[in-house]
C-alpha distance (Angstrom), angle and dihedral (degrees) to the residues before:
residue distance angle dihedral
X1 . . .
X2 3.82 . .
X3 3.33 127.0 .
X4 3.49 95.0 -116.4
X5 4.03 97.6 37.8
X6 3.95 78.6 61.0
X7 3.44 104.2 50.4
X8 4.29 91.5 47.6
X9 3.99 83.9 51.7
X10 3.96 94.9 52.3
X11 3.71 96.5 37.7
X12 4.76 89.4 42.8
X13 3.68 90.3 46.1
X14 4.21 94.2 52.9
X15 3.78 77.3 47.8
X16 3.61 97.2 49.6
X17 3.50 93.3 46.7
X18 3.34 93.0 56.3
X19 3.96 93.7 47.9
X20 3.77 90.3 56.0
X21 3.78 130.6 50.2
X22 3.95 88.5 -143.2
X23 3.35 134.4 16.8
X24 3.93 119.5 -170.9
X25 3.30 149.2 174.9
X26 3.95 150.7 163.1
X27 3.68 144.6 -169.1
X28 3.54 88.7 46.4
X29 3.39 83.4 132.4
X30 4.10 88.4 70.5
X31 3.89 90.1 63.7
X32 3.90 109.6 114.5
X33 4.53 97.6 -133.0
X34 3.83 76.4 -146.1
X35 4.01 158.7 18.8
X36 3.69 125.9 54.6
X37 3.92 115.2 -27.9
X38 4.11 143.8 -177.3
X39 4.03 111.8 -169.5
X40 3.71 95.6 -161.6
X41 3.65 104.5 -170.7
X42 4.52 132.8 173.2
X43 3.92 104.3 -105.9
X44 3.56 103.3 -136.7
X45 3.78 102.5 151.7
X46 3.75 110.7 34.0
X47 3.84 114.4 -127.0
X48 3.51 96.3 -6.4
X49 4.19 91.8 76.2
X50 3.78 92.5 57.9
X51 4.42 78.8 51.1
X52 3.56 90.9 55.5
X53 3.64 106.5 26.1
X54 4.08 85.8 54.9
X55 4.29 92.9 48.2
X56 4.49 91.4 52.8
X57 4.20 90.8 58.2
X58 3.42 140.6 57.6
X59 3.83 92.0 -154.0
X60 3.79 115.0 108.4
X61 4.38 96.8 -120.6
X62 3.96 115.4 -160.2
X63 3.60 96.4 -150.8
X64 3.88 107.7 -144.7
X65 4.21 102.2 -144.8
X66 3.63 136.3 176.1
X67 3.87 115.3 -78.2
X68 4.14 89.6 -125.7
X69 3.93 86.0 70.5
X70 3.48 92.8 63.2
X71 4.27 102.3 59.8
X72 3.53 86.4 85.6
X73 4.33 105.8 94.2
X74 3.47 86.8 -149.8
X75 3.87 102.1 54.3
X76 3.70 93.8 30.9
X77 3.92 87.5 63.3
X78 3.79 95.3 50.2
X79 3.93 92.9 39.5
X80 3.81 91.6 58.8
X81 3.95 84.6 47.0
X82 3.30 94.1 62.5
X83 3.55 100.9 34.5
X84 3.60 109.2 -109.1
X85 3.49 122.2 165.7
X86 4.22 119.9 -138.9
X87 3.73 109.7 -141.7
X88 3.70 110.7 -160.0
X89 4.32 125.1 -134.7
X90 3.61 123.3 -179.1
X91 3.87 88.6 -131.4
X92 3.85 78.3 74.3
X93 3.96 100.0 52.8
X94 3.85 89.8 -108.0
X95 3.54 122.0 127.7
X96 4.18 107.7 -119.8
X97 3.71 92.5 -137.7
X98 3.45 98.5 85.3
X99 3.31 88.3 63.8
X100 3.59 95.3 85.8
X101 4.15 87.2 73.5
X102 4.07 86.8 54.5
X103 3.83 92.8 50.6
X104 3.51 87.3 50.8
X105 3.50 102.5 51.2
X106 3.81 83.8 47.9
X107 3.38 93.9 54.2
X108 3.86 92.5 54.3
X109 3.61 94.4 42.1
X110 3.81 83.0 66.7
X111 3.80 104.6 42.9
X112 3.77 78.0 55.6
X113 3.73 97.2 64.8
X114 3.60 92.7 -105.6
X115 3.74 131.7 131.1
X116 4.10 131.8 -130.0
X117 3.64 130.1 -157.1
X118 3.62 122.2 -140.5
X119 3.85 141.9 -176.6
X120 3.84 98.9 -150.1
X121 3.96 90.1 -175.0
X122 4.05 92.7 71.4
X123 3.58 98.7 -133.0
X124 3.68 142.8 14.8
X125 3.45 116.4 -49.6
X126 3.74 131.0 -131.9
X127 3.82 115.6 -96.8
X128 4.34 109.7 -82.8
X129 4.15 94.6 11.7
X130 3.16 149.1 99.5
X131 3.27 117.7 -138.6
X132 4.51 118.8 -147.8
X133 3.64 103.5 -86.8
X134 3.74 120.4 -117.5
X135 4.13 106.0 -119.0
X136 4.04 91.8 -126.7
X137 3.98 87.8 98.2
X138 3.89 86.7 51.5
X139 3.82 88.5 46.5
X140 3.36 104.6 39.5
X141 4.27 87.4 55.6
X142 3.93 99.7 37.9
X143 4.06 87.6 48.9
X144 3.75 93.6 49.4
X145 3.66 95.3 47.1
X146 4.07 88.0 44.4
X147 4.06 86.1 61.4
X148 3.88 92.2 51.7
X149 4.14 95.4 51.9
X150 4.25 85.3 -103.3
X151 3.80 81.7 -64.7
X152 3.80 106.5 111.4
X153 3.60 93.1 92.2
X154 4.24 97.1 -134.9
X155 3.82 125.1 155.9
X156 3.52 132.3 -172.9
X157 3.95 110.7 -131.1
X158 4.24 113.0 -154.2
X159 4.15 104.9 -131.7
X160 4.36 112.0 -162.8
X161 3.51 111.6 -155.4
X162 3.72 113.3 -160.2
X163 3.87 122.8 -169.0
X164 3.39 123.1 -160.2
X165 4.13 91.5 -157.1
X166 3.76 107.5 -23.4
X167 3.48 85.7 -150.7
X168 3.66 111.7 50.8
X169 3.70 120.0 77.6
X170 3.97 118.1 -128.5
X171 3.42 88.8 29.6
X172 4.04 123.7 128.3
X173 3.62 133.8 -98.7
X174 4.11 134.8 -177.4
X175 3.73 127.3 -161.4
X176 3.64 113.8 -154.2
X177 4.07 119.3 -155.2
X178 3.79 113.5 -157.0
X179 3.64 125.0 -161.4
X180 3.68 124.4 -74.2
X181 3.91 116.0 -90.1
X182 4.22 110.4 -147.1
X183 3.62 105.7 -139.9
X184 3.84 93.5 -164.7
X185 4.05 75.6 65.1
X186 4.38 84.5 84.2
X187 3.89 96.7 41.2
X188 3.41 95.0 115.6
X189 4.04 92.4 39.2
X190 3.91 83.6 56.3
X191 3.97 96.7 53.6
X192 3.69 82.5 51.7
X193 3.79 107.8 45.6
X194 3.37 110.4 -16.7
X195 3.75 96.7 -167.2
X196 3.83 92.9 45.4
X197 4.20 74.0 56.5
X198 3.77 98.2 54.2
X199 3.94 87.8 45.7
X200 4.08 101.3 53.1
X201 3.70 84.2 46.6
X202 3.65 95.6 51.1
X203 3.38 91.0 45.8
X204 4.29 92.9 53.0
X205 3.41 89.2 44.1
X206 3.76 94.7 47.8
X207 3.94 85.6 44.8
X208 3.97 88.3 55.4
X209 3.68 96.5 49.3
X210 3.78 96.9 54.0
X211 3.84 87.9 47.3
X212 3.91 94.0 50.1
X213 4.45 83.4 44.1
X214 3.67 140.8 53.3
X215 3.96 106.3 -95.7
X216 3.57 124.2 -171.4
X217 3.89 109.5 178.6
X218 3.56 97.9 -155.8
X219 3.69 114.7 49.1
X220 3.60 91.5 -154.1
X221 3.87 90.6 61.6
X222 4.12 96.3 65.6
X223 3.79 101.3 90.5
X224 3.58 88.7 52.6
X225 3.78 100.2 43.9
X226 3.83 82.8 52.5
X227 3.53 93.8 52.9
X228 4.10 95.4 42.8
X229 3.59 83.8 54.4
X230 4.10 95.3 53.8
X231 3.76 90.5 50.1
X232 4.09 106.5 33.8
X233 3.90 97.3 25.3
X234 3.69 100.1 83.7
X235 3.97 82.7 58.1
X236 3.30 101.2 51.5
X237 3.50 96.4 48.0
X238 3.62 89.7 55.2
X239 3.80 93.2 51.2
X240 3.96 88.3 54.9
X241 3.99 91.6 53.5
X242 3.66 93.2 40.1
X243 4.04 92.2 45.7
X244 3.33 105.4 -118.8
X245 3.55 109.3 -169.6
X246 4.10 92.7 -141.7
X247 3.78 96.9 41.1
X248 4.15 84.5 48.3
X249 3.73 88.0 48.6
X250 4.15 92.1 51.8
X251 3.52 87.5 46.1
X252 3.65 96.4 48.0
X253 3.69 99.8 40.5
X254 3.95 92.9 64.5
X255 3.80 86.2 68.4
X256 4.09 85.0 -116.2
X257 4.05 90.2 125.7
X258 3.76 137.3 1.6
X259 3.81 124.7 -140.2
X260 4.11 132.2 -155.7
X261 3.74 118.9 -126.7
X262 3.83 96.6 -21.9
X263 3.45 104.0 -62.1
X264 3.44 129.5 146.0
X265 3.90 109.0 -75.2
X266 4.15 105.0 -113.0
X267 4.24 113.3 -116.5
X268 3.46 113.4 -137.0
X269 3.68 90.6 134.3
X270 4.21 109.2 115.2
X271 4.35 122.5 -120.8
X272 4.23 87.5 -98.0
X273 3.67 90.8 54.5
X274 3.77 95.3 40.7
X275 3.79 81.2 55.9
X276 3.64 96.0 53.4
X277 3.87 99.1 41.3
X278 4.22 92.7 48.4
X279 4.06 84.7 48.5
X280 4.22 86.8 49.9
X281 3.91 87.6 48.7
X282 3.53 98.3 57.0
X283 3.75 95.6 37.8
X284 3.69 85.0 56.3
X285 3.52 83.0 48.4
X286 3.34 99.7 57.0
X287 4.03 102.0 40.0
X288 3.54 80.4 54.9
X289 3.71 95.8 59.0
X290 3.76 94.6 38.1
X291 3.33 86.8 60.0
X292 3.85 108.3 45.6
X293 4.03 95.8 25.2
X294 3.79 120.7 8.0
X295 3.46 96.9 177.0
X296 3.85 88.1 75.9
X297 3.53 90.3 51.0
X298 4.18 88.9 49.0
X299 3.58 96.6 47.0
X300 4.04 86.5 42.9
X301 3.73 97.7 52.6
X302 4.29 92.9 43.6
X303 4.22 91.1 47.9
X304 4.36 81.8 43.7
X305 3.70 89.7 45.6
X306 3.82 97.9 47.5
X307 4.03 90.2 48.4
X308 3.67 89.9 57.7
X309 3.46 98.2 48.6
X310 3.87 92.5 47.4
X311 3.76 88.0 53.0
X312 4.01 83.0 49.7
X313 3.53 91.8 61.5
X314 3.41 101.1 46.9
X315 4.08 89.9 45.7
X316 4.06 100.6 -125.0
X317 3.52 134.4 110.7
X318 3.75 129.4 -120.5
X319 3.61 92.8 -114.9
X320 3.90 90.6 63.3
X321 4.40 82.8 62.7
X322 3.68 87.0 51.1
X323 3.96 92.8 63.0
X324 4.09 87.6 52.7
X325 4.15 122.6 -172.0
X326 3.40 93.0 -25.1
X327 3.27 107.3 68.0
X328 4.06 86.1 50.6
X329 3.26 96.6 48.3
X330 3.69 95.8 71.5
X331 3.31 97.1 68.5
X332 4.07 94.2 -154.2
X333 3.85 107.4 108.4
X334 3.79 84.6 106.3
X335 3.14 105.0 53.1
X336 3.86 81.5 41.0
X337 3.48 93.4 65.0
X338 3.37 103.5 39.1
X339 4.02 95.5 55.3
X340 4.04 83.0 49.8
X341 3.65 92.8 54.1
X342 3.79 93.2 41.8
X343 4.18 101.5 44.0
X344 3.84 105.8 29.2
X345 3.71 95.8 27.2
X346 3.64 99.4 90.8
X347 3.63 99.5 44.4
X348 4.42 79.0 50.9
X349 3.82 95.0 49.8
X350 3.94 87.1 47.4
X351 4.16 90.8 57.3
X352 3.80 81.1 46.1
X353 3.45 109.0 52.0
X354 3.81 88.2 37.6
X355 3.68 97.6 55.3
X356 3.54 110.1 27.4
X357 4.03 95.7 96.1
X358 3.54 87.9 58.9
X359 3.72 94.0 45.2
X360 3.87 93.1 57.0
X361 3.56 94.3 53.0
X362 3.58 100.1 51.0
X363 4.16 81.8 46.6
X364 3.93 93.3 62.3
X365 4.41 88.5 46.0
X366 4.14 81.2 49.8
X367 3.53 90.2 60.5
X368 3.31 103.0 42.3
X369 3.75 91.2 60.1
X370 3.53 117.8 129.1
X371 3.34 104.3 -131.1
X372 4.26 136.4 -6.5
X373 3.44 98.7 -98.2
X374 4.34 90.3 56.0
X375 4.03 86.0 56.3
X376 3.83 100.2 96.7
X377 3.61 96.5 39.2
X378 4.33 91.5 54.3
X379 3.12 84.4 48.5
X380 3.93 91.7 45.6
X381 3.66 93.5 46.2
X382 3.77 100.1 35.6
X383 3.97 86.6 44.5
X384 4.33 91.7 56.8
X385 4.17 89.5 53.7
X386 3.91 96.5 35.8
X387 3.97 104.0 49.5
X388 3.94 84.2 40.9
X389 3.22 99.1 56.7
X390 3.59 105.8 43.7
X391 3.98 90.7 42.6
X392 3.84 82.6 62.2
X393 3.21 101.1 42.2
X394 4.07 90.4 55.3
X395 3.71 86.2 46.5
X396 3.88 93.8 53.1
X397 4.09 85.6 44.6
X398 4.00 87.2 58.8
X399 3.61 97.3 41.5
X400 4.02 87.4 44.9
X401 4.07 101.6 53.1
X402 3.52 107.3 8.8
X403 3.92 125.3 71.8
X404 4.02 93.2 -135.4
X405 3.76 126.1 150.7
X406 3.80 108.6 -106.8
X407 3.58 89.2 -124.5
X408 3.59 91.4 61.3
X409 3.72 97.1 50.9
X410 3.63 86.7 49.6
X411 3.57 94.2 55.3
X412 3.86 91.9 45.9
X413 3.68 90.9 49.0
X414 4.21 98.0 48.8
X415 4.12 80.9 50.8
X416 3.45 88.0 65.9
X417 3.84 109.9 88.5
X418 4.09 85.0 31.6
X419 3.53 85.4 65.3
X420 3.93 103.6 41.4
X421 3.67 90.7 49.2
X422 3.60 92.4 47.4
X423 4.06 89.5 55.7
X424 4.06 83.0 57.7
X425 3.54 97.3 54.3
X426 4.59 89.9 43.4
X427 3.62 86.9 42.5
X428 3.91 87.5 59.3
X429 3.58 94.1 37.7
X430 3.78 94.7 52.7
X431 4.24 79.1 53.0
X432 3.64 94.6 59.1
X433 4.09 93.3 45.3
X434 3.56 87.3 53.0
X435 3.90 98.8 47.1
X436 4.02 90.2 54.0
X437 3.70 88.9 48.2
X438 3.86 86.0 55.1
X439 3.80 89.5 46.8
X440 3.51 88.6 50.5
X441 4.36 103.3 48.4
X442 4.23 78.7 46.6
X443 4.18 92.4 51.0
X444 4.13 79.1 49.3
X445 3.93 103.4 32.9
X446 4.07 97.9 30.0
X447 3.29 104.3 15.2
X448 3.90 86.9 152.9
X449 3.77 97.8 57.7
X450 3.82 90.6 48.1
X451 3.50 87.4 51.6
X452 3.81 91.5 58.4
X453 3.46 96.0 50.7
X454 3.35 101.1 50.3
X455 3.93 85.0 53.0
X456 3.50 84.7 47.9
X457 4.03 89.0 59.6
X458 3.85 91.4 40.8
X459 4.19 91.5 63.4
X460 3.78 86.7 46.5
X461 3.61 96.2 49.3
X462 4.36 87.0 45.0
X463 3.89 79.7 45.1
X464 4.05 93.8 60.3
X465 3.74 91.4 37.3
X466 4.03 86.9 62.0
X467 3.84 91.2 41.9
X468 3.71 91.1 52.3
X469 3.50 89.4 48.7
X470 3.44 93.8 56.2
X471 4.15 103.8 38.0
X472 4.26 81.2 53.1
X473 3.69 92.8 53.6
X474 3.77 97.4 48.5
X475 3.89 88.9 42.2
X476 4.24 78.1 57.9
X477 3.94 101.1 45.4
X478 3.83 82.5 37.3
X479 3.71 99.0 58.0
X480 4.03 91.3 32.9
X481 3.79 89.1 66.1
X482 3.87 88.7 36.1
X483 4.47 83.2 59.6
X484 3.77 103.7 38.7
X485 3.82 112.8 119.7
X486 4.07 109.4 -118.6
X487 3.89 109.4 -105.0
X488 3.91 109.4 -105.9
X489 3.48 117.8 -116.9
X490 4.21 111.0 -112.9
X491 3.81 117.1 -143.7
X492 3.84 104.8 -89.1
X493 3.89 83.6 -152.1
């Protein structure tokens, strides 16, 4: 790893962590620390993936990018830094047959022991898919083995990326490594057919990287996989801890995890990948029904739809429902708030005051993005040069008309992002106080309307619990006729 490679990493992770409230990831322990090497990751959220794919692995990755990112003088310098490699479309007014000189360098990137990484969808990808991979990846790996007698040793290793909300800064995000896939495992497949080659391992790898991210089939399905998940998710994940034999069996049945004579499947997994996995389940769920009964799915998403707008008119959020007459009963949220305003609230206002100039500015960049999925990163970029600036600015302001010790205006500068991120986090607090103090004036005021929608909730919930019932037991008779042994044929004689 260059010197200079290294220092970007250390200096864009600090950054990263401070742009997200969580980063995480697993299977790191899958990546090889050296030979030949493809990360072959969804693409999701533009720029920002190469960010945060390049912070989670000590591996050196020549990204391989299209050519139109590389007009800019700027970004053309730094790309060549770093070793990127511009891939050139026609949708992009390039002409493909310089594309020959990219492969190339590709290719001898990994006969040097190096490692690529590669987008194999093309392009961004909508929010929760997957888009069909592109067989360059598959190409680019079989060809380069093919010059080294199968022999080189490379593998291509799938990489999820799972957003919380692309969009939304301090949310969460988790990076899922998959196992290695040998590409010397299709020489022979190659000296047969080699496209037939490229296309079973396109269609592994493209396999792999919806298992390792959230995948909903049918774009038109995500809103109401999101909201399925608010309402049922608590449930399932309770079934999971508590071993519930058919929430084990819906987990299980996706090919997610496997499980030794029928005992509960072990949980090692963390909160953000529970998340993730319960959202897969019932997108599974629901491409399934769409497919063999879309009435379900119709009646599903008008009963879903009405809920939410109920809740909508009566200004609370599901979650509030979840936390029943408990939470009501203990008649503190008021008191809760105001000590949060009262003690905290200073320190908040501080971050506020101190960071809002910044904020603003990187607010106009966010909406002059191009598209969605280049969001987070103007905000990324925008957020590196804003912050920066101002912090120095205030720290040349001190140092110009007040007589303070430099160590003290370095101390009050570093507090700086502390405190604007901690006005984020009391903002949202002060949120949730006020929503339960909502929910509890309506348990007083309209106690009758609540009541209704929490029976409302209660026939969805006995809804899902049928649904589930169902899916499992056609995932059962499904994979029973999937495992029976063909009859043998008896001597007609």
């Amino acid at each position: 790893m260059s010197r200079l490679y290294r220092i970007t990493r250390r200096l864009l992770r600090s950054a990263v962590g401070l742009y997200f409230a969580e980063v995480q990831s697993s299977g790191r322990e899958h990546i090889p620390e050296q030979g030949p090497l493809i990360f072959a990751a969804n693409h999701p959220n533009s720029i920002m993936d190469t960010v945060v794919l390049g912070t989670q692995t000590r591996r050196q990755i020549r990204y391989m990018a299209r050519s139109g990112l590389f007009k800019n003088l700027a970004a053309r310098t730094l790309f060549h830094e770093f070793g990127v490699i511009p891939i050139y479309r026609a949708e992009d007014g390039s002409g493909t047959g310089q594309n020959e000189d990219s492969f190339e360098e590709a290719y001898r990137a990994l006969e040097g022991g190096g490692c690529i990484g590669i987008f194999p969808e093309g392009r961004n990808s909508p929010e929760k898919m997957v888009r069909d991979l592109k067989t360059g990846t598959a190409r680019i790996a079989l060809a380069a083995e093919a010059r080294n007698a199968f022999e080189l040793g490379g593998r291509i290793q799938p990489v999820g990326l799972n957003f919380e909300d692309r969009d939304r800064f301090h949310s969460r995000v988790l990076i899922r490594f998959g196992e290695p896939m040998e590409v010397a495992d299709y020489a022979e497949r190659y000296a047969e057919d080699p496209r037939e080659a490229v296309r079973e391992l396109t269609e592994r790898l493209q396999d792999e990287m919806r298992r390792l991210s959230t995948h909903i089939q049918d774009e038109r399905n995500y809103e109401l996989v999101s909201d399925i998940r608010a309402i049922y998710g608590a449930k399932l994940k309770a079934q999971l801890v508590d071993g519930d034999q058919l929430a084990l069996d819906l987990y299980d049945r996706s090919g997610r995890q496997e499980r030794l004579d029928d005992a509960p499947a072990p949980r090692s997994t963390s909160l953000l990948e529970d998340r993730f996995e319960q959202e897969q389940r019932i997108a599974d769920a629901v491409d399934f029904f769409q497919k063999h009964d879309p009435a379900v799915v119709g009646r599903v998403r008008m009963d879903v739809r009405r809920y939410r707008d109920h809740l909508s008119q009566l200004r609370i959020r599901d979650g509030l429902l979840v936390d029943g007459a408990a939470e009501r009963r203990r008649h503190r949220e008021a008191l809760k708030l105001t000590l949060f305003l009262i003690l905290p609230g200073p320190l908040a206002i501080f971050g506020l005051l101190n960071n809002i100039l910044p904020a603003l500015i990187v607010r106009r960049f966010i909406r002059r993005a191009p598209d969605e999925a280049m969001v987070a990163i103007s905000a990324f970029v925008s957020g590196l040069v804003a912050f920066p600036f101002f912090y120095a600015l205030q720290a040349w302001t001190l140092a110009r008309f007040t007589e303070l010790h430099p160590l003290l205006i370095a101390l009050y500068v570093l507090s700086l992002p502390t405190a604007g991120i901690f006005f984020l986090r009391w903002w949202r607090q002060i949120l949730v106080y006020r929503d339960r103090i909502l929910l509890r004036t309506f348990f007083r005021t309209r106690k009758n309307l609540l009541a209704a929608v929490e029976r409302e909730r209660q026939r969805l919930i006995t809804t899902f619990d049928a649904l589930q019932t169902r899916y499992v037991e056609e995932l059962r008779r499904t994979s029973a006729i999937e495992n029976e042994p063909e009859p043998l044929l008896e001597d007609a004689t």
